[in-house]
N, C-alpha and C positions, 0 to 999 in steps of 0.2 A: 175280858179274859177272866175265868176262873179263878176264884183264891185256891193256895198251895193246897196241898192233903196234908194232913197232921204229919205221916210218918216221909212225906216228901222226900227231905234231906236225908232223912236214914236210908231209902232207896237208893238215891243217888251216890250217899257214900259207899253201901256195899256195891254196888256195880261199879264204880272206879276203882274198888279194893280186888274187883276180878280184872282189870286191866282195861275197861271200857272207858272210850273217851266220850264225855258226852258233849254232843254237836249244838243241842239244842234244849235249852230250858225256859220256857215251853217248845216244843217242835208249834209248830203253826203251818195248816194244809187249809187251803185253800180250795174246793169245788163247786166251779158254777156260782153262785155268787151266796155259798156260803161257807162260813170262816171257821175253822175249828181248832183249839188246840190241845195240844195230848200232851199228858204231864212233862216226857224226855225224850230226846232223841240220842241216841250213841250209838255208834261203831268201835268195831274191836277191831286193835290192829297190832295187839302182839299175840294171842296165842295163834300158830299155826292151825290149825283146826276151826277156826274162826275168823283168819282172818280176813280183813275188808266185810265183814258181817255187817248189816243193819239195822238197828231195833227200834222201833216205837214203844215205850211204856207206858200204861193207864195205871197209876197206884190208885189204891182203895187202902182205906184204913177201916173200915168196915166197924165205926163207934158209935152208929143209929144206935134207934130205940128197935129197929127191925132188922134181920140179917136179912132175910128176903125179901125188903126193900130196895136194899143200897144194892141187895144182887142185881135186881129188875133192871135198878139205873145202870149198876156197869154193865149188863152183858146190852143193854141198849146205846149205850156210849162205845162199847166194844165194837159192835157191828157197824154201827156210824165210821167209826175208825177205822174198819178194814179196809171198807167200801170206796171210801174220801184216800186209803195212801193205796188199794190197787189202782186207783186212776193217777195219782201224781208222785207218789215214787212206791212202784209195784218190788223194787228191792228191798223194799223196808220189810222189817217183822215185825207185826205189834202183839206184845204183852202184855195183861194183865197182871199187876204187886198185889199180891194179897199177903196179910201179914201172920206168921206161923201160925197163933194161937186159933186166928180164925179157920186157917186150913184144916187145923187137925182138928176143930170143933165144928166146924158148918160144911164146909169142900169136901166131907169124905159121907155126909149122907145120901143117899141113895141117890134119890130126886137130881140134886146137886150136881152127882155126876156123870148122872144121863145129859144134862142139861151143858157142862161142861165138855161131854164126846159128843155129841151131837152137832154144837156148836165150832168142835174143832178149836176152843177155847186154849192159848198157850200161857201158861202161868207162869210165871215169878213168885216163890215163896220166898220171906225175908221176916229177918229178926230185926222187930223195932231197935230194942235195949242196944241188942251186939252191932245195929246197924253192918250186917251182913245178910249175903244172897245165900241163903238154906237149900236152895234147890231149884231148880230150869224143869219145868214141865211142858212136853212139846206134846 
């Protein structure tokens, strides 16, 4: 198993601070006879609008020497992750944590976000410091 992401806990606290209970720290998917785990698993079950939802989260803290490194690895751990929860739980939604500073400094160049719509890429942007969820990108 993976060690934590730096801003781990901070994910997890703002996503409990929006009402989500998390199921599973690490979620663990299993396909075929290889084992994979994604940083969180939670469901929301108080806002009406969400509720009984399911999410998978992949956090990144994006603190390389490379920003389009750590991208390479997550949108390739991304895709691993859709592919592994459409076969064993296709209710799930998995998201990508990326952390504010890096959104508004690397996620909003061009390239980025061809790469980001094309992919169909669903984000989580989050404040390490405020350990809060800044904004849901579908």
């Amino acid at each position: 198993m993976a060690a934590k992401d730096l801003f781990h806990y901070a994910v997890r606290k703002g996503l409990e601070k929006e009402g989500w209970l998390i199921t599973n720290d690490p979620l663990r998917i299993e396909v075929g006879d290889v084992e994979m785990y994604i940083d969180l698993g939670a469901e929301q079950i108080l806002a009406a609008e969400r509720a009984g939802e399911k999410i998978a989260v992949e956090i990144k803290s994006f603190i390389g020497a490379s920003n389009i490194s750590e991208f390479h690895t997550a949108i390739g751990q991304f895709f691993n992750y859709r592919v592994a929860l459409e076969e064993q739980e296709p209710e799930r939604v998995l998201y990508l944590a990326v952390p504010l500073g890096i959104y508004n400094a690397f996620f909003k160049l061009q390239f980025i976000k061809i790469v980001i719509q094309r992919s169909q890429l669903k984000l989580i942007i989050y404040d390490p410091i405020q350990e809060v969820i800044v904004e849901w990108k579908n």
